[in-house]
N, CA, C and O atoms as CSV, one atom per row, in Angstrom:
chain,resi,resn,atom,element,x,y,z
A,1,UNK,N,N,26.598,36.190,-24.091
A,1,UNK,CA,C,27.195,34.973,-24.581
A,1,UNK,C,C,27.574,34.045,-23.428
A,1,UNK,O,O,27.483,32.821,-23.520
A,2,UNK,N,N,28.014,34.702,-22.312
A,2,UNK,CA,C,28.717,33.983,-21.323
A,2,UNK,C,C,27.093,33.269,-20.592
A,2,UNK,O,O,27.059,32.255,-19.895
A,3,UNK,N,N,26.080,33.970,-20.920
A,3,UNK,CA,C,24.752,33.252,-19.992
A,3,UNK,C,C,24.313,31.390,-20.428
A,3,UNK,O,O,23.831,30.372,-19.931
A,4,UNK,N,N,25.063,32.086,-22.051
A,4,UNK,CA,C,24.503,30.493,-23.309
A,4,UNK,C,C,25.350,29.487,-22.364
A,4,UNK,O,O,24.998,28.486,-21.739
A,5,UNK,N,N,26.284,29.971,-22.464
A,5,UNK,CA,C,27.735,29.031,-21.962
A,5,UNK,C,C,27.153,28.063,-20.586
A,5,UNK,O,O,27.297,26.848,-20.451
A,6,UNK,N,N,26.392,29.116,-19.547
A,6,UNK,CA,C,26.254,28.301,-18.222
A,6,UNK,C,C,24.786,27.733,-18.468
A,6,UNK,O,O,24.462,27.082,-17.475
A,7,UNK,N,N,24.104,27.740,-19.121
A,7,UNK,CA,C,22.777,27.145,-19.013
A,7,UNK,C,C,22.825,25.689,-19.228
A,7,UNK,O,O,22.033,25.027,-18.558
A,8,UNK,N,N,23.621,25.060,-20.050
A,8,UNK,CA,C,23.714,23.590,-19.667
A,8,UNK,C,C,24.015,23.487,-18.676
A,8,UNK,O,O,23.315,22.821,-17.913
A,9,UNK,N,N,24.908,23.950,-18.339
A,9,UNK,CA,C,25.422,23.495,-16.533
A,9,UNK,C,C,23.906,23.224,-15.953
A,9,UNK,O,O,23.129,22.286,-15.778
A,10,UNK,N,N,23.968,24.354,-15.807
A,10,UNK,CA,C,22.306,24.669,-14.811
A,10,UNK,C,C,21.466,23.597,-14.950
A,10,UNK,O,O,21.020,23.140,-13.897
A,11,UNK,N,N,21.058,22.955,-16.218
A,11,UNK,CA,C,19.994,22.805,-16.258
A,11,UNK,C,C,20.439,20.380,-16.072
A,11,UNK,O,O,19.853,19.298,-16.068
A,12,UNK,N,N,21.818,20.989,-15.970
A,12,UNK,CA,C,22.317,19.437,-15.886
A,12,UNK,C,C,22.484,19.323,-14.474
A,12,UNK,O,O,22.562,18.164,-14.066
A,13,UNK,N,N,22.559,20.223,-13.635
A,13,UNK,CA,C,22.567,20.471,-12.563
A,13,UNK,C,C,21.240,20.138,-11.591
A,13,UNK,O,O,21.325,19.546,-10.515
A,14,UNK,N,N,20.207,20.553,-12.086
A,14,UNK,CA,C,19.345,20.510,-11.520
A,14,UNK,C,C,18.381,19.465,-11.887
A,14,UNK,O,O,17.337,19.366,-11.242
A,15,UNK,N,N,18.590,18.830,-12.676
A,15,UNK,CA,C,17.651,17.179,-12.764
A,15,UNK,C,C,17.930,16.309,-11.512
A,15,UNK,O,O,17.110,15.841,-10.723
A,16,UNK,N,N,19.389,16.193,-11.517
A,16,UNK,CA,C,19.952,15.084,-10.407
A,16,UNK,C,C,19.993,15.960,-8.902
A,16,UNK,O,O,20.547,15.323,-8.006
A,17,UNK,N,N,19.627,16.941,-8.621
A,17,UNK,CA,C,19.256,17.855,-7.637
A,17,UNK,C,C,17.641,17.196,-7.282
A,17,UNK,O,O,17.452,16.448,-6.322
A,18,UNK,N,N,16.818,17.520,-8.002
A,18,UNK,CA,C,15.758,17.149,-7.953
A,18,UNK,C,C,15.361,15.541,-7.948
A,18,UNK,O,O,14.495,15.022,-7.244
A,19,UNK,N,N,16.159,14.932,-8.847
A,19,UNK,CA,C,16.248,13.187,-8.398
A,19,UNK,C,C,16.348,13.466,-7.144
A,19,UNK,O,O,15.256,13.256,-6.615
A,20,UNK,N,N,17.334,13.942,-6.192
A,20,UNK,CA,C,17.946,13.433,-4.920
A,20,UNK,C,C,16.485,14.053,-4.046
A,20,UNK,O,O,16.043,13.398,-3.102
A,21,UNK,N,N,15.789,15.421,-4.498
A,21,UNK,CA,C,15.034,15.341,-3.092
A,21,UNK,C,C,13.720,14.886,-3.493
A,21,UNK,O,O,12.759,15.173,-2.781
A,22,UNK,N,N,13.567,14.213,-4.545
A,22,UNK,CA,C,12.302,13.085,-4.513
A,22,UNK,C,C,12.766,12.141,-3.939
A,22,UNK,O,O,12.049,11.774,-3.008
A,23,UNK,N,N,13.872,11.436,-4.110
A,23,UNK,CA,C,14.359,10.450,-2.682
A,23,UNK,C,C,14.381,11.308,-1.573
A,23,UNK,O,O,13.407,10.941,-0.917
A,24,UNK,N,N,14.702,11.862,-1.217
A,24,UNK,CA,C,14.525,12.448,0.537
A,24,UNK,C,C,13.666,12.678,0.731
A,24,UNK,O,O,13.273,12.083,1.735
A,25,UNK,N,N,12.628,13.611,0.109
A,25,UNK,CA,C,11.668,14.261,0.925
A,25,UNK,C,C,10.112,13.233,1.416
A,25,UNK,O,O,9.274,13.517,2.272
A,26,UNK,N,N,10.172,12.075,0.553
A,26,UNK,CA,C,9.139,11.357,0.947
A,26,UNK,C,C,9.230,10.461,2.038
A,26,UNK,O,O,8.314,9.784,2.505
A,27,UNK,N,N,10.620,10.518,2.471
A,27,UNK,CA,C,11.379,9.300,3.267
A,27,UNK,C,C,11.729,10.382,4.870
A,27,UNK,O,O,11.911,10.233,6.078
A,28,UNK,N,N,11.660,11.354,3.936
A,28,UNK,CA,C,11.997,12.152,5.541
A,28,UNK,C,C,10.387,12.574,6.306
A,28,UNK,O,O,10.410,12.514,7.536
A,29,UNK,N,N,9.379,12.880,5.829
A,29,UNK,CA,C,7.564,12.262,5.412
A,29,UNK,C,C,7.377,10.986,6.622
A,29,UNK,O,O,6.826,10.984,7.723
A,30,UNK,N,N,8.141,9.891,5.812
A,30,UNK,CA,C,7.874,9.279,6.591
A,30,UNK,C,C,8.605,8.592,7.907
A,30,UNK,O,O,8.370,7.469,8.354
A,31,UNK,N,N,9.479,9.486,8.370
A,31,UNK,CA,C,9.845,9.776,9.711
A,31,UNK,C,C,8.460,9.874,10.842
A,31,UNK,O,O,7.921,9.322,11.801
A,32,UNK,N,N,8.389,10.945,9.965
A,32,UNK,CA,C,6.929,11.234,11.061
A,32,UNK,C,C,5.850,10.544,10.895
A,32,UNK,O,O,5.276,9.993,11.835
A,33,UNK,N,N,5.530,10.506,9.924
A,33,UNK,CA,C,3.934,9.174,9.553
A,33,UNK,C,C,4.444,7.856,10.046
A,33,UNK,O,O,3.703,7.369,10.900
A,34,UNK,N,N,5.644,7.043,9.711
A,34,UNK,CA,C,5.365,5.974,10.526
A,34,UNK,C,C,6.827,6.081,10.809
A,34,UNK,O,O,7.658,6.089,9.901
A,35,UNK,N,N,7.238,6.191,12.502
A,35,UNK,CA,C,8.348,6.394,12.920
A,35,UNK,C,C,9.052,5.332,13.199
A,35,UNK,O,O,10.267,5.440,13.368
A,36,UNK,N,N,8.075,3.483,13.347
A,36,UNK,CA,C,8.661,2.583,13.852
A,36,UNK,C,C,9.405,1.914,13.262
A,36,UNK,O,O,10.223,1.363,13.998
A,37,UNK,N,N,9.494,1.716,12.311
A,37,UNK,CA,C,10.232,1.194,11.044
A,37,UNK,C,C,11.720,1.937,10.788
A,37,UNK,O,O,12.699,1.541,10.155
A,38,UNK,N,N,11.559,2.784,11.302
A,38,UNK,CA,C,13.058,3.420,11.555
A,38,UNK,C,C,13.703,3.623,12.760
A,38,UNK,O,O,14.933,3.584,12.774
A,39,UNK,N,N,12.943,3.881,13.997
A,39,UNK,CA,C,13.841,3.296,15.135
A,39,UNK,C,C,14.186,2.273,15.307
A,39,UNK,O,O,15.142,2.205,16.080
A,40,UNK,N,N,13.675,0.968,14.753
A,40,UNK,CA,C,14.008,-0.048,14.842
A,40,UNK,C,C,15.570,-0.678,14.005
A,40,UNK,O,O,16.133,-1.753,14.212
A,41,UNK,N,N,15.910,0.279,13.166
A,41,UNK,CA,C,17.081,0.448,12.136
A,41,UNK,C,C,18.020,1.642,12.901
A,41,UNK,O,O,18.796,2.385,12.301
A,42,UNK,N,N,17.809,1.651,14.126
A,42,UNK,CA,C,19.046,2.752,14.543
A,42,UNK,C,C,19.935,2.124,15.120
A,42,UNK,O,O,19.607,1.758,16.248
A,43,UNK,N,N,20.883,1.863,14.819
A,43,UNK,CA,C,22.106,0.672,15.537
A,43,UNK,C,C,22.026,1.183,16.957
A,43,UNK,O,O,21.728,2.341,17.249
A,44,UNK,N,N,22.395,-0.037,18.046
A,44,UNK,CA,C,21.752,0.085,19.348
A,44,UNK,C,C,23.111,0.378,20.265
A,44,UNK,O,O,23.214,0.100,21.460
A,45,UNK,N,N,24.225,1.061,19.359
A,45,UNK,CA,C,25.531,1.195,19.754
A,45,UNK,C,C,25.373,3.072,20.341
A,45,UNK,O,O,26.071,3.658,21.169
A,46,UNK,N,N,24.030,3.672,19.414
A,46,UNK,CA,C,24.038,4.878,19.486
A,46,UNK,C,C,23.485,4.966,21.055
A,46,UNK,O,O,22.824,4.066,21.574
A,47,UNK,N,N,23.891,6.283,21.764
A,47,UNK,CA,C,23.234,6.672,23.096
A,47,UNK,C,C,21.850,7.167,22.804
A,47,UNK,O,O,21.739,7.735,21.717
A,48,UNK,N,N,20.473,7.049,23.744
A,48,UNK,CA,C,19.063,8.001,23.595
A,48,UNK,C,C,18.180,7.031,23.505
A,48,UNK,O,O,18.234,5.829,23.763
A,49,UNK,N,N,17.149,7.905,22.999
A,49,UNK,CA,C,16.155,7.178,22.721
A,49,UNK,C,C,16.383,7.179,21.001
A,49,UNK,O,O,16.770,8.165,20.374
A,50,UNK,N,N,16.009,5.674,20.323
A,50,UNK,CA,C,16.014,5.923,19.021
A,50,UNK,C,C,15.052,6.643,18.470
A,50,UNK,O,O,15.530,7.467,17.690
A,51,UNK,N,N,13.976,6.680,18.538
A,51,UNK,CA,C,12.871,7.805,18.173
A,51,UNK,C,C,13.278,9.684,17.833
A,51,UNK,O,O,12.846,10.468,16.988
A,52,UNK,N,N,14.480,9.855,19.160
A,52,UNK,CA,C,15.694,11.279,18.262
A,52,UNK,C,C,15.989,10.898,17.348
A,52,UNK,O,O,15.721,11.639,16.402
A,53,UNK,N,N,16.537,9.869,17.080
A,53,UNK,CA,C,17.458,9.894,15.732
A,53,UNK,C,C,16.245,9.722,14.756
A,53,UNK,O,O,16.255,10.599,13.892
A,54,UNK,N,N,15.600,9.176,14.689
A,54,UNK,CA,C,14.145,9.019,13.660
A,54,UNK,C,C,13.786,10.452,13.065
A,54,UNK,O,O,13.784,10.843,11.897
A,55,UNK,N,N,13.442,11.195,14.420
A,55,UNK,CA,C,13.208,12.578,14.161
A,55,UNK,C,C,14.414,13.592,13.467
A,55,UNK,O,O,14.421,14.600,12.760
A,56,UNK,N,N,15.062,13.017,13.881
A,56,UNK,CA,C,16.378,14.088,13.612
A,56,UNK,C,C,16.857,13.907,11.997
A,56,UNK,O,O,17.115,14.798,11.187
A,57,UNK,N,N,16.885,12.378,11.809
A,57,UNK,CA,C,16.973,12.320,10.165
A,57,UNK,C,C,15.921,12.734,9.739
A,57,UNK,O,O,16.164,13.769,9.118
A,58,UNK,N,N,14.305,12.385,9.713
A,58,UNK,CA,C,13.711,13.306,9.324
A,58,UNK,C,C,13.473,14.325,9.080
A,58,UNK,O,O,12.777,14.695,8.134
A,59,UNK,N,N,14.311,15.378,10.350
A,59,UNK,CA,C,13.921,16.377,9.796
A,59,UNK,C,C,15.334,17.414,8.665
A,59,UNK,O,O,15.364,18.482,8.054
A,60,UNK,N,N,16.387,16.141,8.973
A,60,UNK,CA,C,17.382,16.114,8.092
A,60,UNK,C,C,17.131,15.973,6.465
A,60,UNK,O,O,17.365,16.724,5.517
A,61,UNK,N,N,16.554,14.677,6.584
A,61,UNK,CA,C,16.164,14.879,4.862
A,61,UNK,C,C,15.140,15.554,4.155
A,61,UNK,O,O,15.345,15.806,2.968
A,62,UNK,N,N,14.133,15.869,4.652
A,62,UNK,CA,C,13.229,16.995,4.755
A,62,UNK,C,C,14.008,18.551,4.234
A,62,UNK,O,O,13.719,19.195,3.226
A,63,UNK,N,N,14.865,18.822,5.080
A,63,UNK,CA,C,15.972,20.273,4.926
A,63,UNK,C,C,16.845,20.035,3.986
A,63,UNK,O,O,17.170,21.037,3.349
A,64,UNK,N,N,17.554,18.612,3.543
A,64,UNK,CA,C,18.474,19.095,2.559
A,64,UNK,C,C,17.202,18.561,0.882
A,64,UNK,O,O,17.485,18.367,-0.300
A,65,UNK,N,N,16.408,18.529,1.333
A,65,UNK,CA,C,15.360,18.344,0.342
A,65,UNK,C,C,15.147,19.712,-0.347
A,65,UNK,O,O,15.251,19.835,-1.567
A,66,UNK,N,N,14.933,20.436,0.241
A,66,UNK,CA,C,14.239,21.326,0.192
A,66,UNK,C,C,15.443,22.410,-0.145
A,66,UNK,O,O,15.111,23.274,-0.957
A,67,UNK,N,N,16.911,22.491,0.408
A,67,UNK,CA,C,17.684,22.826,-0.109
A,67,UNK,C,C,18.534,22.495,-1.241
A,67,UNK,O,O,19.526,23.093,-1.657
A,68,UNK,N,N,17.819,21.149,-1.784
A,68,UNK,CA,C,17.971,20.630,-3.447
A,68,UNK,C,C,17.485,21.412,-4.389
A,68,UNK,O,O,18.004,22.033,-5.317
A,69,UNK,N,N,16.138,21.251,-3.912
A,69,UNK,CA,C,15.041,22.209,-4.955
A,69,UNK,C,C,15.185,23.946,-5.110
A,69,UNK,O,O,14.469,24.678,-5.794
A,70,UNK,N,N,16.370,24.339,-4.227
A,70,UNK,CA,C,16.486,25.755,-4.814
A,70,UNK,C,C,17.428,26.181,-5.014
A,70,UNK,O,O,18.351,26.091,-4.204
A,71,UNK,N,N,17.554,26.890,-6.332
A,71,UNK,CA,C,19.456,26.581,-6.870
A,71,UNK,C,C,20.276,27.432,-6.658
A,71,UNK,O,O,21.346,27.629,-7.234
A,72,UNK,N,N,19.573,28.238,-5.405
A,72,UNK,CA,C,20.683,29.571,-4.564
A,72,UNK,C,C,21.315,28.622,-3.292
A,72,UNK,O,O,22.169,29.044,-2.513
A,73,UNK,N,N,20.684,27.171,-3.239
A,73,UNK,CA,C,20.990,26.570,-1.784
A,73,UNK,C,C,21.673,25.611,-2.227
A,73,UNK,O,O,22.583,25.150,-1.539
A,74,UNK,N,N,21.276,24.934,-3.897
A,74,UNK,CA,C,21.673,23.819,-4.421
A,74,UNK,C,C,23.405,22.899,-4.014
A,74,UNK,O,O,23.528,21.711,-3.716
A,75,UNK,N,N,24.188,23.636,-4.107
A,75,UNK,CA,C,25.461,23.403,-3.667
A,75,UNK,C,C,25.909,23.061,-2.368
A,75,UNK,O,O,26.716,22.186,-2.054
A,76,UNK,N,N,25.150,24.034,-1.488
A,76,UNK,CA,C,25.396,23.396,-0.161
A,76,UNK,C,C,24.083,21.924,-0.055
A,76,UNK,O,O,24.538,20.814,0.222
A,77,UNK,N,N,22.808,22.046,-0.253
A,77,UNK,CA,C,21.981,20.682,-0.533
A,77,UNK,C,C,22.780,19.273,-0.734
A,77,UNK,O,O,22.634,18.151,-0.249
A,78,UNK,N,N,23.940,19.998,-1.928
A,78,UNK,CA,C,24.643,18.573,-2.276
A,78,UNK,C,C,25.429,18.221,-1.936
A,78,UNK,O,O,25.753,17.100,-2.329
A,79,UNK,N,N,26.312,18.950,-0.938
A,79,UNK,CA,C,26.994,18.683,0.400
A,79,UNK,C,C,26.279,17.903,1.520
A,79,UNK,O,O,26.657,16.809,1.939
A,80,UNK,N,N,25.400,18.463,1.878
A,80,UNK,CA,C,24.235,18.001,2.813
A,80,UNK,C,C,23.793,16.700,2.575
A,80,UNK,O,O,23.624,15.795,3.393
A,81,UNK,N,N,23.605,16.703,1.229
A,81,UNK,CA,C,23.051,15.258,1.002
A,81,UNK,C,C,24.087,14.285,0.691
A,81,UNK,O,O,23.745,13.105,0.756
A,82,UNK,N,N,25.359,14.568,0.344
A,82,UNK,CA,C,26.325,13.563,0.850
A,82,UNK,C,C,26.472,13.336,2.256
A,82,UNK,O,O,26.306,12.187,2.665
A,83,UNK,N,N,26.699,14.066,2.894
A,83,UNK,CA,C,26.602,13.743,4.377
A,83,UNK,C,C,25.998,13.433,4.945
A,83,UNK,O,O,26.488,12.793,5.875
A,84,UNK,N,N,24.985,13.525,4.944
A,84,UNK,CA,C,23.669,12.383,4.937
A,84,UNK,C,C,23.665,11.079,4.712
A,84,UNK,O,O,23.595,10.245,5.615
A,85,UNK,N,N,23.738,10.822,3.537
A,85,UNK,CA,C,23.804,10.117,2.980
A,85,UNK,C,C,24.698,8.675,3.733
A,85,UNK,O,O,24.362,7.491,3.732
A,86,UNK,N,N,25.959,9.356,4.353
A,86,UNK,CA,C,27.202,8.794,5.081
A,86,UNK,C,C,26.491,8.683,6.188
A,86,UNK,O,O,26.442,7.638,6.837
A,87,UNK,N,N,25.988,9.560,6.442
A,87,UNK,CA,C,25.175,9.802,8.467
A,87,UNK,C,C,24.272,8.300,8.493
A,87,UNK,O,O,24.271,7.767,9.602
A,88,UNK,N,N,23.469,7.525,7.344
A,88,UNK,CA,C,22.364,6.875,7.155
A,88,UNK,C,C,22.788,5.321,7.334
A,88,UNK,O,O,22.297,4.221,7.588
A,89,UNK,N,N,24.115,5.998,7.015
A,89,UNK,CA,C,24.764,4.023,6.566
A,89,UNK,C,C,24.831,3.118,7.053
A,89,UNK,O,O,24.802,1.939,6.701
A,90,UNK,N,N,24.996,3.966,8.540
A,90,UNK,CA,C,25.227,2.586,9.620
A,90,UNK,C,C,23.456,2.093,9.821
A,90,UNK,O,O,23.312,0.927,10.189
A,91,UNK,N,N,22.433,2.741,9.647
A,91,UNK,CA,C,21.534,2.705,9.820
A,91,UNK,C,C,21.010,1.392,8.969
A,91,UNK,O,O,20.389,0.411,9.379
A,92,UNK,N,N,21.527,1.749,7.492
A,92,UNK,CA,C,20.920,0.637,6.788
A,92,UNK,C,C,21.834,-0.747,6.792
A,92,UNK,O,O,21.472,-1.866,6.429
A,93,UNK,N,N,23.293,-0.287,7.376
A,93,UNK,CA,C,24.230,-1.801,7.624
A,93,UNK,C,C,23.396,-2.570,8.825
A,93,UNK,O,O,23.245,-3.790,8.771
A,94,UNK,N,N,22.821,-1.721,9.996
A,94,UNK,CA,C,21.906,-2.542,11.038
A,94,UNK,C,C,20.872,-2.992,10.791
A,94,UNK,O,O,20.323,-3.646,11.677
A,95,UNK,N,N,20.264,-2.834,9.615
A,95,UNK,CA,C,18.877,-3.168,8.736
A,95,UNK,C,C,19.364,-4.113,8.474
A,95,UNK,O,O,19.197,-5.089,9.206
A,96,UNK,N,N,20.072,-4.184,7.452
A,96,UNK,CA,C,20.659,-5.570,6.685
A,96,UNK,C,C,20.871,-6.690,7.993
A,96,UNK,O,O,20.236,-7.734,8.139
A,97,UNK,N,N,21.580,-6.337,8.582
A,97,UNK,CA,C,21.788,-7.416,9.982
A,97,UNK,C,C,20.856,-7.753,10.574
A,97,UNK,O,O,20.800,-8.914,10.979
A,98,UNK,N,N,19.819,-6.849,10.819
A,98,UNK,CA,C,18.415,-7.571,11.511
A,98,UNK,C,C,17.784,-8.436,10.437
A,98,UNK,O,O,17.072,-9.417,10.651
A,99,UNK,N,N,18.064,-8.048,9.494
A,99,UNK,CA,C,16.906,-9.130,8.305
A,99,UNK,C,C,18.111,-10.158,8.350
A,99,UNK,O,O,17.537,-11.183,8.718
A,100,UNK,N,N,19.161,-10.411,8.224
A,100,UNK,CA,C,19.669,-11.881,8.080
A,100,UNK,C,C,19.673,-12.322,9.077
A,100,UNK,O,O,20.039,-13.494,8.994
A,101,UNK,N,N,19.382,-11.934,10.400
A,101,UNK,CA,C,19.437,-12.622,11.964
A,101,UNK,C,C,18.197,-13.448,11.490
A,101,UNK,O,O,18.034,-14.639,11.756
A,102,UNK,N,N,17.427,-12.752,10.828
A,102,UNK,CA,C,15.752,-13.439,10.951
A,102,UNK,C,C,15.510,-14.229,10.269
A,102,UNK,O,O,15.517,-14.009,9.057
A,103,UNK,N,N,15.193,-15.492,10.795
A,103,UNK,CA,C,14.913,-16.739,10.043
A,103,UNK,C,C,13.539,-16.128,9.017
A,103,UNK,O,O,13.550,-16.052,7.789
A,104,UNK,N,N,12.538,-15.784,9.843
A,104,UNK,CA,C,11.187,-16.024,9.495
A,104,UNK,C,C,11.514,-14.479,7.451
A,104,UNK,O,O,10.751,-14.242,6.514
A,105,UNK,N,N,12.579,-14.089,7.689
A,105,UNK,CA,C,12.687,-13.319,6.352
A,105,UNK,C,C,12.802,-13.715,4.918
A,105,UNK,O,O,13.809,-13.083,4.600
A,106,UNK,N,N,12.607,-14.042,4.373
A,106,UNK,CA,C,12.283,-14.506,3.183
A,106,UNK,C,C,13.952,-14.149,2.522
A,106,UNK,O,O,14.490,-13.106,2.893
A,107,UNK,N,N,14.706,-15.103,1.520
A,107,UNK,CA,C,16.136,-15.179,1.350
A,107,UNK,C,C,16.358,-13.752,0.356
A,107,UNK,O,O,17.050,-12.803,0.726
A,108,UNK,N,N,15.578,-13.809,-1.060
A,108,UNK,CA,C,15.517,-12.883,-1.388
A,108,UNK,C,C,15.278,-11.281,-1.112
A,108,UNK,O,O,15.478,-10.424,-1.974
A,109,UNK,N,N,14.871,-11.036,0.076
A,109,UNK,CA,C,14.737,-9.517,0.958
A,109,UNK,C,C,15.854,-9.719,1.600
A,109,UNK,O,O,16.123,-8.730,2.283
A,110,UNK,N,N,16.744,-10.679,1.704
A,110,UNK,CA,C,17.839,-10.353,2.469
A,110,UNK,C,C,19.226,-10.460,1.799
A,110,UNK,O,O,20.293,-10.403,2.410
A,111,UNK,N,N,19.040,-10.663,0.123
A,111,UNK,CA,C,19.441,-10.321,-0.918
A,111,UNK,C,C,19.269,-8.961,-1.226
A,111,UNK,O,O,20.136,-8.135,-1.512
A,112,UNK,N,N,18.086,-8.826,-1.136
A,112,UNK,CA,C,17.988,-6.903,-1.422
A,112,UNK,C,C,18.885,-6.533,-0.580
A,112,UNK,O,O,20.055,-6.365,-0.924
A,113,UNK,N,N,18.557,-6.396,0.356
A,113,UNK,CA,C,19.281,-5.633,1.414
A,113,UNK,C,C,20.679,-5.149,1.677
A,113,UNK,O,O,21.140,-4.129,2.190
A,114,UNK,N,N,21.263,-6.383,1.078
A,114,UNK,CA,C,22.698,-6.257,0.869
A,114,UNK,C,C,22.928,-5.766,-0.463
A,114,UNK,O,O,23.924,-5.090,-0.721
A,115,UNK,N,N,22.245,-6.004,-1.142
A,115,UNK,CA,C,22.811,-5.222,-2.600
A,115,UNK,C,C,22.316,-3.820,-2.511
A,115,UNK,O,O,22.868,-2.923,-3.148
A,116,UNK,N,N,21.335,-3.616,-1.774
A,116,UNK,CA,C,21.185,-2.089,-1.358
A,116,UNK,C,C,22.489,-1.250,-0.804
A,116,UNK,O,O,22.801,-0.068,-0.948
A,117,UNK,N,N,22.905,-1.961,-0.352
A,117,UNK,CA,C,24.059,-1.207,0.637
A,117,UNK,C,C,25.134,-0.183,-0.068
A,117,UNK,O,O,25.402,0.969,0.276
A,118,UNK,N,N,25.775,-1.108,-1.382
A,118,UNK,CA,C,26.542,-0.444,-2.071
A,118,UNK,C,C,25.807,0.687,-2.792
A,118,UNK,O,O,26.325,1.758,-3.109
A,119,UNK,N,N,24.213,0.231,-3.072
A,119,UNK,CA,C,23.568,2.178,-3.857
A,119,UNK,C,C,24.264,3.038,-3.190
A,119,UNK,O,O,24.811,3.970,-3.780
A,120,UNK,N,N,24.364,2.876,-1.846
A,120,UNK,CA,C,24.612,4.639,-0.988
A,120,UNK,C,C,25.926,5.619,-1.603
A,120,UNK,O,O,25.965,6.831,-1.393
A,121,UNK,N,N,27.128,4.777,-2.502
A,121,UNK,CA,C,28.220,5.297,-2.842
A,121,UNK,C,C,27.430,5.801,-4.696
A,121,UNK,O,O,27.549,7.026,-4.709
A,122,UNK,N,N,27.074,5.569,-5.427
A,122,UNK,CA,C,26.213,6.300,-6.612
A,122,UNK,C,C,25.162,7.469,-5.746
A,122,UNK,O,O,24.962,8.442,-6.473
A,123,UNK,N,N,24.686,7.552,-4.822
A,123,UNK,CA,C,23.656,8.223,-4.230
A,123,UNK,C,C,24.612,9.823,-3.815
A,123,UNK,O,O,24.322,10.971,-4.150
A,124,UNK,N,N,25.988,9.254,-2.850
A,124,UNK,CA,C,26.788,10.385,-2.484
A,124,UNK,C,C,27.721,10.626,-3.654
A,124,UNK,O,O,28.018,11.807,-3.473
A,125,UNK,N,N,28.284,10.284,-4.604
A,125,UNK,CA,C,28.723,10.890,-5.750
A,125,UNK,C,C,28.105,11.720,-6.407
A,125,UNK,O,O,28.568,12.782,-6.821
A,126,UNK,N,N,26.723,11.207,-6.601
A,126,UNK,CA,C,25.125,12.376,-7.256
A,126,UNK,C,C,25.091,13.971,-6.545
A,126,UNK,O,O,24.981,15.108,-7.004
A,127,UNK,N,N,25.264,13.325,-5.033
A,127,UNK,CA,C,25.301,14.586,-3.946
A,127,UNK,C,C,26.384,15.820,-4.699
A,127,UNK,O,O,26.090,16.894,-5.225
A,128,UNK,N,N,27.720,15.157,-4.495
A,128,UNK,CA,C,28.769,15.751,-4.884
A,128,UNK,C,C,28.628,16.834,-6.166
A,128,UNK,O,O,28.658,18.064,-6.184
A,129,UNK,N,N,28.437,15.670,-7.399
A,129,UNK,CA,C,28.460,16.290,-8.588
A,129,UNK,C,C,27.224,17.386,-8.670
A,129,UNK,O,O,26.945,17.813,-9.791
A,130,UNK,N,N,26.578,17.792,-7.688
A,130,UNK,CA,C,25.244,18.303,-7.571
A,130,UNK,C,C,25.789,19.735,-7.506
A,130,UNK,O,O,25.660,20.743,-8.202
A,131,UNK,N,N,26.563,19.360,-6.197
A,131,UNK,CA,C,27.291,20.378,-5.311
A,131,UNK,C,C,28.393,21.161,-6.383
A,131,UNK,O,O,28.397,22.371,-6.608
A,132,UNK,N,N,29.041,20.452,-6.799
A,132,UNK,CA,C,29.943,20.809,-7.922
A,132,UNK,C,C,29.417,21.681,-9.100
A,132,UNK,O,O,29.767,22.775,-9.542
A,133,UNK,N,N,28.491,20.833,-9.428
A,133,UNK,CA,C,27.443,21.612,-10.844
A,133,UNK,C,C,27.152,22.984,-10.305
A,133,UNK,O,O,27.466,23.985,-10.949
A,134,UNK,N,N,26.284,23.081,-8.603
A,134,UNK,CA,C,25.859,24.289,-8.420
A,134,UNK,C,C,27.110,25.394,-8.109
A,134,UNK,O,O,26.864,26.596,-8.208
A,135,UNK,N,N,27.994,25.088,-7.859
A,135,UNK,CA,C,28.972,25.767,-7.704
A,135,UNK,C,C,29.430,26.341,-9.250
A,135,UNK,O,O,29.359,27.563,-9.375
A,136,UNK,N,N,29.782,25.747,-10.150
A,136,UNK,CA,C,30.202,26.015,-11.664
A,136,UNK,C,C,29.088,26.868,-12.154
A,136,UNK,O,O,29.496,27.504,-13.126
A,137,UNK,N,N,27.739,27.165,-11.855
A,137,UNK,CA,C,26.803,27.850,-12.669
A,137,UNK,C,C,26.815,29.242,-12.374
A,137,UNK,O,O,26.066,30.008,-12.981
């Protein structure tokens, strides 16, 4: 009886698990396939070469990807992918700033950009409740 009880959990658990590492895992993909597009988004406050940090989130979202998709890891995944998530931000606040420096950007992409910003807080709540769900099952 007690198995009936947790299978919603589980199975509510693991949709938005799996949402999160179809967002990561194609994005952490393309770390390595095209790396320039993201060093160029590493705020220039950080020490190195930006090309580490390229790699390093890559191979960040890649791992908590992959620790989404399995529901013995799921809980810590959704830890991971909140923190992540936080780790990324300044990344995409220096995005947003390079596209409004740029005249030649078109007004509307620099409309996206900023309304992108606030997704990241629905993205790390998802993380959470992920983490939470896998923990309760």
């Amino acid at each position: 009886m007690a198995e009936k009880a947790l299978a919603p959990v589980r199975v509510a658990g693991r949709r938005p698990a799996l949402f999160l590492a179809a967002l990561l895992f194609p994005m952490g993909v393309l770390h390595f396939v095209a790396p320039k597009p993201f060093d160029s988004i590493v705020p220039k406050y950080l020490p190195g070469e930006p090309r580490t940090y390229t790699y390093a989130s890559g191979v960040a979202e890649l791992g908590v990807a992959a620790a989404l998709t399995v529901p013995r890891t799921r809980g810590l995944g959704g830890r991971l992918a909140a923190l992540l998530f936080i780790a990324v931000f300044p990344a995409n606040v220096q995005m947003t700033v390079d596209l409004l420096d740029n005249k030649k950007v078109p007004r509307v992409i620099k409309i996206g950009s900023i309304l992108r910003l606030p997704l990241q807080i629905p993205l790390i709540t998802q993380a959470l409740k992920v983490s939470r769900s896998a923990r309760n099952s």
